[in-house]
DSSP file (Angstrom, degrees, kcal/mol; ACC not computed):
  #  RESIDUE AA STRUCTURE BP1 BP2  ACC     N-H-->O    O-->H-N    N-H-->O    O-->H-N    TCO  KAPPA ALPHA  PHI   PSI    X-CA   Y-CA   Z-CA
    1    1 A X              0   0    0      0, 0.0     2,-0.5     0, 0.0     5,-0.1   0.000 360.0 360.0 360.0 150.0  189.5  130.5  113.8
    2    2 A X    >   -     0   0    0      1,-0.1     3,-1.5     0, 0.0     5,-0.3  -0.723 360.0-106.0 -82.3 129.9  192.7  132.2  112.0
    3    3 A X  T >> S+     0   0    0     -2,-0.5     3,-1.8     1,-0.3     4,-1.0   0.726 112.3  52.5  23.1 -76.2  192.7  133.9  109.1
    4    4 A X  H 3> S+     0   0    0      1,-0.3     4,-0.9     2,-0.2    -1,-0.3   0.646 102.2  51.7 -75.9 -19.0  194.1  131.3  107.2
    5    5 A X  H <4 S+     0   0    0     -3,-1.5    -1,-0.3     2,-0.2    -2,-0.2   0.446 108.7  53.6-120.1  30.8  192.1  128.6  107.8
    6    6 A X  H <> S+     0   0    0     -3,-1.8     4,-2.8    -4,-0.3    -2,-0.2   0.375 107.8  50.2 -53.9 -31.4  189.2  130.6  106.9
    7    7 A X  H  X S+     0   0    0     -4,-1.0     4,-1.6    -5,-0.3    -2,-0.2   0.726 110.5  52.3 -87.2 -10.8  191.0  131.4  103.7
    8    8 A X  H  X S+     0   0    0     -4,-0.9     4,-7.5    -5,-0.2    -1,-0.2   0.921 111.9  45.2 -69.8 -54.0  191.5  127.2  103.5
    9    9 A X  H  > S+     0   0    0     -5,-0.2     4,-2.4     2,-0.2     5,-0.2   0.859 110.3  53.4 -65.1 -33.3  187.6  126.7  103.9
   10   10 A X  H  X S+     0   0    0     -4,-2.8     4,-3.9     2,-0.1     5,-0.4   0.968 114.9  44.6 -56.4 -68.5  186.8  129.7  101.3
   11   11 A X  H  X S+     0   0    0     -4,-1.6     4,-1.2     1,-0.2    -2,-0.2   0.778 113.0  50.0 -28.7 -61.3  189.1  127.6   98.8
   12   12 A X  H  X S+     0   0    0     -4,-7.5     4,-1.0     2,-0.2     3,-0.4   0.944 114.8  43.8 -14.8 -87.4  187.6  124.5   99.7
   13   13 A X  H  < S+     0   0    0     -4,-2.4    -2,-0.2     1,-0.3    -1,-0.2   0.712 108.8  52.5 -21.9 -58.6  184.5  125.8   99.2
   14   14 A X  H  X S+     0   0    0     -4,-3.9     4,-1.8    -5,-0.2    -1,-0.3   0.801 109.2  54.4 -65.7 -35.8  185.0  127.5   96.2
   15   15 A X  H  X S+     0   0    0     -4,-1.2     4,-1.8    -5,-0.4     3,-0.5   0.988 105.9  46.4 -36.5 -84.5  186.6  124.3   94.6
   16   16 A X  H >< S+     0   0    0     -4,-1.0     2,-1.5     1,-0.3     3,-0.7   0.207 109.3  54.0 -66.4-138.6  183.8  121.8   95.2
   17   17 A X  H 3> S+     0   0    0      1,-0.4     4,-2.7     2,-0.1    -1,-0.3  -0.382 116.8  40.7 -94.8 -49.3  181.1  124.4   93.8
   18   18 A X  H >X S+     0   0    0     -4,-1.8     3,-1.8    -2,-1.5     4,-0.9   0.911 112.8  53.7 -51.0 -88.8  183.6  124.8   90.1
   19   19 A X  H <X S+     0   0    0     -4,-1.8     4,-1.2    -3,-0.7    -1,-0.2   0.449 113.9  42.3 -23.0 -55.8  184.0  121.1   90.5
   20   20 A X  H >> S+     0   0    0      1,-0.2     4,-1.7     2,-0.2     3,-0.8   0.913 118.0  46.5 -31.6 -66.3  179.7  121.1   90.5
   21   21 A X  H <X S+     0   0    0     -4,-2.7     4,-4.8    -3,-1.8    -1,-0.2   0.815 108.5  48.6 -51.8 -55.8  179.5  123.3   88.0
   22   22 A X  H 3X S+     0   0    0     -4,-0.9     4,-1.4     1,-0.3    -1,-0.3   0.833 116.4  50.4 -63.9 -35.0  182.1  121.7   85.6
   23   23 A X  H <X S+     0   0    0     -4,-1.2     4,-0.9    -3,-0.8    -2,-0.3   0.743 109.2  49.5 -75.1 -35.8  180.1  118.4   86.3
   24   24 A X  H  < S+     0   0    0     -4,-1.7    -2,-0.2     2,-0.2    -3,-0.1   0.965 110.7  50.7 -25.1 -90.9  176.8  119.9   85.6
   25   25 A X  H  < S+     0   0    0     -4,-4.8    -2,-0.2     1,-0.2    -3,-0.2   0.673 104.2  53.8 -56.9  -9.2  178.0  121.3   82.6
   26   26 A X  H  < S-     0   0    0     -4,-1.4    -2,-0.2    -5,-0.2     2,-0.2   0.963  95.9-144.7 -69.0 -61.3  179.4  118.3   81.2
   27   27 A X     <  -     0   0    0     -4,-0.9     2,-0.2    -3,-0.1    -1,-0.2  -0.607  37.5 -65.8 114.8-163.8  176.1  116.2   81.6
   28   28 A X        -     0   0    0     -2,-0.2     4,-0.4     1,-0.2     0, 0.0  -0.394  59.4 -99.6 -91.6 175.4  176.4  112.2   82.6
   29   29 A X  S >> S+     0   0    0      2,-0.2     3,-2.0    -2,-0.2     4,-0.7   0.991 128.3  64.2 -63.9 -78.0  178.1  110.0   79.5
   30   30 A X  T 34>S+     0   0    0      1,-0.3     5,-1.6     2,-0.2    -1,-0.2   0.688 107.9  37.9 -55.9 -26.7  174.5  109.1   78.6
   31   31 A X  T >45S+     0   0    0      3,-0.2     3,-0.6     1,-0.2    -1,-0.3   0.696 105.7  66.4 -81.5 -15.1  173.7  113.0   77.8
   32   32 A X  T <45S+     0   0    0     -3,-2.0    -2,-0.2    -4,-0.4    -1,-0.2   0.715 101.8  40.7 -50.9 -52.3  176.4  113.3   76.5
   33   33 A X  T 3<5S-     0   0    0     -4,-0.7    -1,-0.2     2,-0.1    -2,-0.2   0.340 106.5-121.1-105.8  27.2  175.5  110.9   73.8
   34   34 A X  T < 5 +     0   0    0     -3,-0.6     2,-0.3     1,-0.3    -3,-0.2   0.784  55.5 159.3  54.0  45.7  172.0  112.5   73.5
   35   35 A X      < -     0   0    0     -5,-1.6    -1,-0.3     1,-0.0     2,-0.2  -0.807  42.8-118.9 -77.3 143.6  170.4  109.3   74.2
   36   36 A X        -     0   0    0     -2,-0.3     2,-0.3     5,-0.2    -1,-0.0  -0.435  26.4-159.1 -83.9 141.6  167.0  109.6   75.3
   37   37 A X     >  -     0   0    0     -2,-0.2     4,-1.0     5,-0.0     3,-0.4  -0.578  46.8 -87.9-114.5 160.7  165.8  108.1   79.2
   38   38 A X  T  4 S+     0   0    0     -2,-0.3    -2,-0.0     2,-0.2     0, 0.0   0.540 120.1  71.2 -10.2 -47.6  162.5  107.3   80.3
   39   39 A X  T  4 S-     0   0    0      1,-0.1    -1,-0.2     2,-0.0    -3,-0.0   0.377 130.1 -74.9 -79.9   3.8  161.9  111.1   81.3
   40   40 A X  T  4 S-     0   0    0     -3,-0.4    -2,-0.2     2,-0.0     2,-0.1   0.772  80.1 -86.9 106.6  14.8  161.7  112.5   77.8
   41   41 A X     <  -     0   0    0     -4,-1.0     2,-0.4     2,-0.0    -5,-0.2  -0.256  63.7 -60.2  50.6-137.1  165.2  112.2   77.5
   42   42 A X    >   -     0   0    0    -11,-0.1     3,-0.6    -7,-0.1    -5,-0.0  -0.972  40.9-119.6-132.9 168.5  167.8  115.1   78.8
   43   43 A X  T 3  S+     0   0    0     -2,-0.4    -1,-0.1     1,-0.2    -2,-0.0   0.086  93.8  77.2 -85.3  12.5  168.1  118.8   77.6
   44   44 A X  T 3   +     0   0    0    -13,-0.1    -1,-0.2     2,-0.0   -13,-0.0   0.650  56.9 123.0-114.5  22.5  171.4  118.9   76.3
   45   45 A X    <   -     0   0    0     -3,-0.6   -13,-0.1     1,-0.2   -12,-0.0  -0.315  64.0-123.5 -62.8 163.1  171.0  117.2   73.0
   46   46 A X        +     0   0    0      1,-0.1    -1,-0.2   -12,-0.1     2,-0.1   0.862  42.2 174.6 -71.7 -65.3  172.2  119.5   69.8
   47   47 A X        -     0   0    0     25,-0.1     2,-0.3    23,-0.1    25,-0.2  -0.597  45.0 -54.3  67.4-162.2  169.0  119.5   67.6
   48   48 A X  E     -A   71   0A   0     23,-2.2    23,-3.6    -2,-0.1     2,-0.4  -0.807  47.2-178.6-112.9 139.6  168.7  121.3   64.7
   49   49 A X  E     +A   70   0A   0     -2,-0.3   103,-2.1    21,-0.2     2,-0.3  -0.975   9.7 174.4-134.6 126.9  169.5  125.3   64.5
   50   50 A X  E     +AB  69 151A   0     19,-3.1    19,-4.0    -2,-0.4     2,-0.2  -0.881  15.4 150.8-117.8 154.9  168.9  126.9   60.7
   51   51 A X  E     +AB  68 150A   0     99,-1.2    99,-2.1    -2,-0.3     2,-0.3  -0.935  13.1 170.0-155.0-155.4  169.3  130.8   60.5
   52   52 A X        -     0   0    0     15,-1.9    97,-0.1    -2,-0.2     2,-0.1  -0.872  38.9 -86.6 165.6 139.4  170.3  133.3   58.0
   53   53 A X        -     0   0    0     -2,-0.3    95,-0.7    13,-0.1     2,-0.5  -0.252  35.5-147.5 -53.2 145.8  170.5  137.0   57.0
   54   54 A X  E     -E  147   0B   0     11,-2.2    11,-0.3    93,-0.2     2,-0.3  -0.904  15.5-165.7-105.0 119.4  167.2  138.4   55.2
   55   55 A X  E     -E  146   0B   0     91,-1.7    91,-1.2    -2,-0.5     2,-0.2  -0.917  23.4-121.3-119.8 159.6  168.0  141.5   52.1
   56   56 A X  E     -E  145   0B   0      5,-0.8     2,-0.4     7,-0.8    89,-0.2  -0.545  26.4-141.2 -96.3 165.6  165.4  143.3   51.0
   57   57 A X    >   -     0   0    0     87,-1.2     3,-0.5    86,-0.5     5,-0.1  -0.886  46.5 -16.5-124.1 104.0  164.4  143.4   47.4
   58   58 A X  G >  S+     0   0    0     -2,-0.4     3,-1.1     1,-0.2     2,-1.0  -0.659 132.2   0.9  82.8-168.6  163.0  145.9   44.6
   59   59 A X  G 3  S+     0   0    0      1,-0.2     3,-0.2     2,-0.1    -1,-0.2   0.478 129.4  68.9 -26.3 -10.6  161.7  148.8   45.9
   60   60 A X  G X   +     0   0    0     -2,-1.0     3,-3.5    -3,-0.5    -1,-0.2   0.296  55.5 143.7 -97.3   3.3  162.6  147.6   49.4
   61   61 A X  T <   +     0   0    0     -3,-1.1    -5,-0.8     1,-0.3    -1,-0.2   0.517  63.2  51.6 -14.1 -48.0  166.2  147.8   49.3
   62   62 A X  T 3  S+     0   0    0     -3,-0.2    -1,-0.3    22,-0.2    -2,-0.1   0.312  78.8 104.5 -91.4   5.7  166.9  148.8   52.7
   63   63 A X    <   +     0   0    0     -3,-3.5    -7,-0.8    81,-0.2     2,-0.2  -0.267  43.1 166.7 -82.6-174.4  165.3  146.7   54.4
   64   64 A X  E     +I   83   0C   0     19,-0.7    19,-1.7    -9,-0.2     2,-0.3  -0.920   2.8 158.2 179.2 164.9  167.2  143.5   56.4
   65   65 A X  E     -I   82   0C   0    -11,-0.3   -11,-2.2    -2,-0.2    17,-0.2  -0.986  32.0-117.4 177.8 160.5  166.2  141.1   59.0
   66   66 A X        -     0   0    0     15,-2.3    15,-0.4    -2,-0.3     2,-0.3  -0.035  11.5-147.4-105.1-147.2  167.2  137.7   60.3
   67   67 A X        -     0   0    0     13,-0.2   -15,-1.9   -13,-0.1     2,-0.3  -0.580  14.5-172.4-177.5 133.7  165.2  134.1   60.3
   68   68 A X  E     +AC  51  79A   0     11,-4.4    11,-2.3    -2,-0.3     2,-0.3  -0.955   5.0 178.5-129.0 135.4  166.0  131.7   63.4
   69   69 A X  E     -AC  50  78A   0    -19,-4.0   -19,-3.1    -2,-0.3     2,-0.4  -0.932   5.4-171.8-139.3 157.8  164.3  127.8   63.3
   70   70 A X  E     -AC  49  77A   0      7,-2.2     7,-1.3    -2,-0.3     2,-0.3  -0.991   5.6-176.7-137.1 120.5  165.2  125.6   66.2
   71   71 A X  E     +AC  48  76A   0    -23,-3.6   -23,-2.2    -2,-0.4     5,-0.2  -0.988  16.1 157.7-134.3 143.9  164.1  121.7   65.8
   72   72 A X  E >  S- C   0  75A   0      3,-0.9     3,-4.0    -2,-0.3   -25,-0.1  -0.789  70.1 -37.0-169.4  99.9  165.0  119.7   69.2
   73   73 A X  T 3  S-     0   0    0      1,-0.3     3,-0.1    -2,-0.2   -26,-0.0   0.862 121.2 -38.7  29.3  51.5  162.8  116.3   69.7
   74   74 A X  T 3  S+     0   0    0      1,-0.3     2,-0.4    45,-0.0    -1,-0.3   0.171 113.9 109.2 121.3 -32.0  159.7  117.3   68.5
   75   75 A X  E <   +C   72   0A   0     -3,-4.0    -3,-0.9    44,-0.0     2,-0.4  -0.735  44.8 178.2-108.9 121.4  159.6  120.4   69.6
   76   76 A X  E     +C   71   0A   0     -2,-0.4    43,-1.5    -5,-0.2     2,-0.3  -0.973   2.4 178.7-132.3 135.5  160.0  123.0   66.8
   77   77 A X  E     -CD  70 118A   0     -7,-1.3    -7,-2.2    -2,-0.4     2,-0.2  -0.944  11.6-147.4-143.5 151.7  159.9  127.2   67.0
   78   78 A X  E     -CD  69 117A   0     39,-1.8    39,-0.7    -2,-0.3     2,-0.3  -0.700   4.2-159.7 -72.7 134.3  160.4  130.0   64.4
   79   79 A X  E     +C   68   0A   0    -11,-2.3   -11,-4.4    -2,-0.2     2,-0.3  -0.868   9.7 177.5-142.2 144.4  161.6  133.2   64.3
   80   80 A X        +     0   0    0     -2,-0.3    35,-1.4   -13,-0.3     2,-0.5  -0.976   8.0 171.1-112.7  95.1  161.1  136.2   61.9
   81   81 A X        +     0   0    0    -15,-0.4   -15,-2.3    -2,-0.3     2,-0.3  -0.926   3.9 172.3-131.6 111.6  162.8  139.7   62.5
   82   82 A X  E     -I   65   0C   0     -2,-0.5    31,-1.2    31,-0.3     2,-0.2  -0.726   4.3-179.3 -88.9 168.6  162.7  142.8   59.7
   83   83 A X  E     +I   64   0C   0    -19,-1.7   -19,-0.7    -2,-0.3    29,-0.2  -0.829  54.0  40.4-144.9-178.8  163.9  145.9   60.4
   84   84 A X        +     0   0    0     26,-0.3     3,-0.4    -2,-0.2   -22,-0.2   0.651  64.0 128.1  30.6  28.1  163.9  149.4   57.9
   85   85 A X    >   +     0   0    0     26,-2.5     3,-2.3     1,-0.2    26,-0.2   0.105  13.9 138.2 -96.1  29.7  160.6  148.9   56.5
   86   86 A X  G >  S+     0   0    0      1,-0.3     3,-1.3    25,-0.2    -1,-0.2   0.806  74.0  66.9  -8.8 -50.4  159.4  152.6   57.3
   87   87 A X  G 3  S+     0   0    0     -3,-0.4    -1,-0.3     1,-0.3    -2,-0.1   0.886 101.7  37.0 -47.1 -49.0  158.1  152.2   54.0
   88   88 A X  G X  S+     0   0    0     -3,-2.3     3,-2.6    20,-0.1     2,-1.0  -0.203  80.9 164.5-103.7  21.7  155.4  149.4   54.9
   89   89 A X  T <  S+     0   0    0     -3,-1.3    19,-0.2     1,-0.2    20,-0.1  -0.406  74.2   3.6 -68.0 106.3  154.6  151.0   58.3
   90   90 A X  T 3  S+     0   0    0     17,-3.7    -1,-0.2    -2,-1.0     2,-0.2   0.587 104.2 126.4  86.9  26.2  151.2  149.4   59.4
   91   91 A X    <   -     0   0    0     -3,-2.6    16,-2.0    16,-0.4     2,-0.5  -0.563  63.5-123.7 -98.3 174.6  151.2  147.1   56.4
   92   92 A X  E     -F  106   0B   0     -2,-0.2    47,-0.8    14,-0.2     2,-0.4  -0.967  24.6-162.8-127.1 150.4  150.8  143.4   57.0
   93   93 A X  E     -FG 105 138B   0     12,-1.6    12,-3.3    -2,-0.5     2,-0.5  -0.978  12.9-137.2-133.7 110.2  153.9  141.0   55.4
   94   94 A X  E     -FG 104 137B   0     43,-2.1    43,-1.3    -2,-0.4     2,-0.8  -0.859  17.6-127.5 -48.7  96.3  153.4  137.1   55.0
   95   95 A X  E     - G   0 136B   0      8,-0.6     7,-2.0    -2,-0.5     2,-0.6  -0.572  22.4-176.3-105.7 139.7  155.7  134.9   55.7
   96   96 A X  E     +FG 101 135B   0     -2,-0.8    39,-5.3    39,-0.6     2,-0.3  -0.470   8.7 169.9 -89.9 139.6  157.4  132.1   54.1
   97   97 A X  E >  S-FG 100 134B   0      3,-3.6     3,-2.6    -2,-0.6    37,-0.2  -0.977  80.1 -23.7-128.4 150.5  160.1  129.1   54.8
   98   98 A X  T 3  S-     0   0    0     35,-0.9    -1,-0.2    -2,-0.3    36,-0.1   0.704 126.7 -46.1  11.3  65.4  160.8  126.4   52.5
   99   99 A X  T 3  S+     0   0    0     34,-0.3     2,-0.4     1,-0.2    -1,-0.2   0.273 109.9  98.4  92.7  -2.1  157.4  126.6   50.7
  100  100 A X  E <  S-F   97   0B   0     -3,-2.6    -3,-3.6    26,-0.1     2,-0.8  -0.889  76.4-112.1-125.6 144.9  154.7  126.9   53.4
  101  101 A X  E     +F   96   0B   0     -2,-0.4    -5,-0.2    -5,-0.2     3,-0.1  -0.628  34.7 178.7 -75.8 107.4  153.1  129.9   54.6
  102  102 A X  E     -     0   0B   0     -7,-2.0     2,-0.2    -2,-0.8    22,-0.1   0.905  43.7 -60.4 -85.4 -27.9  154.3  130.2   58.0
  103  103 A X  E     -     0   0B   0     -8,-0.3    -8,-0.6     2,-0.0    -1,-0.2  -0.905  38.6 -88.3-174.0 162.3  152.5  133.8   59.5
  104  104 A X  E     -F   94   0B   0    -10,-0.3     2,-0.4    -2,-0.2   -10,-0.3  -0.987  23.6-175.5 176.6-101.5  151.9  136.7   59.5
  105  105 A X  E     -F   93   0B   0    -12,-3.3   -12,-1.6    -2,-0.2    10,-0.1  -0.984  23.7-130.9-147.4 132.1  153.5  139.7   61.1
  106  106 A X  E     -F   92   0B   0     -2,-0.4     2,-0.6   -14,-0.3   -14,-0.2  -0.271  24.9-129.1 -36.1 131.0  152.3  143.8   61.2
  107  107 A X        -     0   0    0    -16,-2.0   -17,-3.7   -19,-0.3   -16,-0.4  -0.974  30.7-142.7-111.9 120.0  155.4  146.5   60.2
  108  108 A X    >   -     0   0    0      4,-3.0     3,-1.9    -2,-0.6   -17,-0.1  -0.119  33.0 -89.4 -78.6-179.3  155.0  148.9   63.4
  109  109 A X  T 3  S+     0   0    0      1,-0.2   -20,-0.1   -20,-0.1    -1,-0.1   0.736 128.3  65.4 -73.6 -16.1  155.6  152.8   62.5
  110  110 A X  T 3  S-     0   0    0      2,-0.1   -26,-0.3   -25,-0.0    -1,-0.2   0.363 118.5-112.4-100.9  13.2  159.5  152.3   63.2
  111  111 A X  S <  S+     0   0    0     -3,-1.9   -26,-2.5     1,-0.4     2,-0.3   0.599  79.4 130.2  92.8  38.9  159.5  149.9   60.2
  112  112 A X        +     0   0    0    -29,-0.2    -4,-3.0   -28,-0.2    -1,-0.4  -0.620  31.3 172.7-113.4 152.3  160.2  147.1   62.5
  113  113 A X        -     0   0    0    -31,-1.2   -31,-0.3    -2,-0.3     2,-0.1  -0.837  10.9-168.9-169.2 164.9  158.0  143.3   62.7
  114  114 A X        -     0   0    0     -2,-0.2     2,-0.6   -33,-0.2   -33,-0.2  -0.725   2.0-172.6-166.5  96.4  158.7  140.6   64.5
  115  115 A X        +     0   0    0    -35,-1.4   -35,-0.2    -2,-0.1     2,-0.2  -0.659   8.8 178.3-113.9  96.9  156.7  136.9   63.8
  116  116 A X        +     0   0    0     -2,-0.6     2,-0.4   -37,-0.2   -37,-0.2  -0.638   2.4 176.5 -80.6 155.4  157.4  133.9   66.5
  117  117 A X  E     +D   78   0A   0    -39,-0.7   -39,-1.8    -2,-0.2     2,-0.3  -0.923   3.6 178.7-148.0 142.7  155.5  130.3   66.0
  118  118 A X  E   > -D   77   0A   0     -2,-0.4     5,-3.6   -41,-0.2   -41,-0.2  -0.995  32.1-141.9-142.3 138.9  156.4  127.5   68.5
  119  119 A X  T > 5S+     0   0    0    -43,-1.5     3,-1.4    -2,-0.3    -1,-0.1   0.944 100.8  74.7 -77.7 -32.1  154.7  124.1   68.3
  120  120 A X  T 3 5S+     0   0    0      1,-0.3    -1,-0.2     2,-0.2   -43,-0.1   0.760  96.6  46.8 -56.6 -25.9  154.9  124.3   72.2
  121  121 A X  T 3 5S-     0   0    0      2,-0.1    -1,-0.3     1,-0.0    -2,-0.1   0.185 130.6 -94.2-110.7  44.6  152.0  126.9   72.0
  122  122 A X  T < 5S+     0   0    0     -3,-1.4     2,-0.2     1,-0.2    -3,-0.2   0.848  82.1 146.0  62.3  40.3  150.0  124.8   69.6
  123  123 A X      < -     0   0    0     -5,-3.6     2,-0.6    -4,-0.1    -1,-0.2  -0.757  50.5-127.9 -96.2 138.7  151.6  126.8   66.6
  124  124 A X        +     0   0    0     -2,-0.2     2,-0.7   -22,-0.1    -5,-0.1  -0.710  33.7 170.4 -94.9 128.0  152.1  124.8   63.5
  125  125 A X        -     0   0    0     -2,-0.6     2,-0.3   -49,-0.1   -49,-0.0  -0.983  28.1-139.6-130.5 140.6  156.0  125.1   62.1
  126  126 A X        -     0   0    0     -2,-0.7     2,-0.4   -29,-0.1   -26,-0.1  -0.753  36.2 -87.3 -79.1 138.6  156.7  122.6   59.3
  127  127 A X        -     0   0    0     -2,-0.3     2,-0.2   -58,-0.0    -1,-0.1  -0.588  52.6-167.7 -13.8  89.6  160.3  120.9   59.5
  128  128 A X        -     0   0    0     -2,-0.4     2,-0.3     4,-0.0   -31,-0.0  -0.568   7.6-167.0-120.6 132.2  162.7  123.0   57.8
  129  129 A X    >   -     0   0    0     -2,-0.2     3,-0.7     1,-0.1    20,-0.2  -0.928  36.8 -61.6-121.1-167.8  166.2  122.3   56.7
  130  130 A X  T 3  S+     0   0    0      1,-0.3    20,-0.2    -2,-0.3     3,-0.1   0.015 120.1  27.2 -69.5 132.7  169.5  124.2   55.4
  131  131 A X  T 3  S+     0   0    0     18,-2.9    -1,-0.3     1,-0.5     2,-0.2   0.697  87.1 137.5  99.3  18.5  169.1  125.9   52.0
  132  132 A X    <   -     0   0    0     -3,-0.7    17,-2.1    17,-0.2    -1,-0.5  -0.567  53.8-122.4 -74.6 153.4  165.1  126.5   52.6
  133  133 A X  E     - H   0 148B   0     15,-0.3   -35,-0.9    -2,-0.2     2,-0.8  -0.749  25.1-171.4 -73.7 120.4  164.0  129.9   51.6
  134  134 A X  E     +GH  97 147B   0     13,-0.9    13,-0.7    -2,-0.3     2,-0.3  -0.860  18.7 162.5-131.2 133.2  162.4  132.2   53.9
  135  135 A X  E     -GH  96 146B   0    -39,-5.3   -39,-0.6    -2,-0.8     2,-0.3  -0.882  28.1-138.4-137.8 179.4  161.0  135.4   52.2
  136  136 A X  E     +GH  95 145B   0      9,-1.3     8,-2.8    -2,-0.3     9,-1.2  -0.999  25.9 177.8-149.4 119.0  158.3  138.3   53.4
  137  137 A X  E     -GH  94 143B   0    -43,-1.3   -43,-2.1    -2,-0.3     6,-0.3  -0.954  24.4-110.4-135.1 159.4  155.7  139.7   50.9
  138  138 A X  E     -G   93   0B   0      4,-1.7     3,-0.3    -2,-0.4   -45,-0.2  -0.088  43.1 -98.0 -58.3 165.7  152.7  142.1   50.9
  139  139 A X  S    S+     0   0    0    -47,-0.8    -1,-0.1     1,-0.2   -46,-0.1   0.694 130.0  62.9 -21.9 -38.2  149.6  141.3   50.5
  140  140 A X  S    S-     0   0    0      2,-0.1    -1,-0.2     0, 0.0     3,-0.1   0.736 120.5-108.0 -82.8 -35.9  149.9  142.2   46.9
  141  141 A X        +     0   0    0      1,-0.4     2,-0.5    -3,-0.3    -2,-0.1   0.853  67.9 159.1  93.4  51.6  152.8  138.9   46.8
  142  142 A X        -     0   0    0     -4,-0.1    -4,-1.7     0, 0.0     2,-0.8  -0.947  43.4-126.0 -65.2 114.9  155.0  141.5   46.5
  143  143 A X  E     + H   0 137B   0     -2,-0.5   -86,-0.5    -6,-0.3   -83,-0.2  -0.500  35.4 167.2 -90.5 117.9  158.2  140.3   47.5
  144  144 A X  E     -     0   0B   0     -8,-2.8   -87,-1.2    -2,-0.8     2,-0.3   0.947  62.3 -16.2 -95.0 -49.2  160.3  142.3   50.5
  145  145 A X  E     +EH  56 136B   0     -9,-1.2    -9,-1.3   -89,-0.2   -89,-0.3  -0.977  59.8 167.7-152.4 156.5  162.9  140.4   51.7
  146  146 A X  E     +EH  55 135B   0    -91,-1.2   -91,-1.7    -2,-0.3   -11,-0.2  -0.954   1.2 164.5-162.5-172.9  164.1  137.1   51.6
  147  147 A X  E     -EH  54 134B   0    -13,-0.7   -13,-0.9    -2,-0.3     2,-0.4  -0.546  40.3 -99.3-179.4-140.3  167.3  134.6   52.3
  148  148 A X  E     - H   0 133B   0    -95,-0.7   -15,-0.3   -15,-0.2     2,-0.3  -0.858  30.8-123.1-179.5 157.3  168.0  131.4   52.7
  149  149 A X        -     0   0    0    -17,-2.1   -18,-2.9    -2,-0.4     2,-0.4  -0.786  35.3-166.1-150.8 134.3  168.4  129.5   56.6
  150  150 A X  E     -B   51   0A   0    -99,-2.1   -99,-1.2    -2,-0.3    -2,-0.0  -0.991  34.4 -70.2-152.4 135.5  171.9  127.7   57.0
  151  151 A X  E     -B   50   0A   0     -2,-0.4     2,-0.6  -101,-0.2  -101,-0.2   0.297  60.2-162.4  -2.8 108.9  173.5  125.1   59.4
  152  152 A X        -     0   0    0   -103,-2.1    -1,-0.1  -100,-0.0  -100,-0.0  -0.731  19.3-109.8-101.4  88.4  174.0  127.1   62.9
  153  153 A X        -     0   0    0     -2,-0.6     2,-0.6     1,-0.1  -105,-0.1   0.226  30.8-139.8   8.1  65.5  176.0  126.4   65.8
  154  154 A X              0   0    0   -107,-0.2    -1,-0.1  -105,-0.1    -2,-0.0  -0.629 360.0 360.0 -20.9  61.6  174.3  125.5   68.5
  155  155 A X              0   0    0     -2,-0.6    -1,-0.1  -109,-0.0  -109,-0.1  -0.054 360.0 360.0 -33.3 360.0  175.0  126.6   72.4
């Protein structure tokens, strides 16, 4: 075989496999319009994504941290990230989103926490939407940081 009509059969190749790909990602017209199949429906529906900056409060200025919720056909998960609470190192933080006590979450010695809940591991997260409150308090109900969870772009 020549040169070149190796370099035809790379091309080829290389074609159909984008072509796959592009077809892949696209989904069928019925995923497309997030209708649900027989099978549980398909993975590329939107669902819901809230997040949102965290400030710290009162004595706690420096702290900051994010809140992630993900809602997707049932299926609903949390996330909780502070950071610069050196202060509160081996203290324990509650948190809340839109009114329920969700966790909660240990501040390690590098003033860092981290609290996830997924209903997939038989964790309860209540149904959340844009403009809930998600805040982090001591024990004491001391309040540390808190923010408010807003419309997010999906992937």
């Amino acid at each position: 075989m020549g040169r070149t009509r190796l370099w035809i059969i790379l091309l080829a190749v290389t074609g159909v496999t984008i072509a796959i790909a592009a077809s892949v990602a696209q989904g069928s017209p019925t995923q497309r319009s997030g209708s649900a199949t027989s099978s549980g429906g398909c993975c590329r529906s939107r669902g819901t994504h809230l997040g949102g900056p965290l400030f710290g409060t009162g004595s706690y200025q420096s702290v900051r941290g994010h809140a992630d919720y993900h809602s997707r056909r049932g299926h609903r998960d949390f996330d909780v990230d502070l950071w610069n609470a050196g202060k509160l190192a081996g203290k324990t933080l509650t948190v809340f989103a839109g009114g329920h006590k969700i966790g909660t979450m240990r501040v390690a010695r590098g003033g860092g926490c981290h609290l996830h809940r997924d209903t997939d591991r038989g964790q309860s997260v209540p149904r959340l939407s844009a403009g809930a409150t998600v805040s982090a308090k001591t024990s004491t109900g001391t309040l540390v940081a808190s923010g408010t969870l807003h419309r997010m772009r999906m992937m």
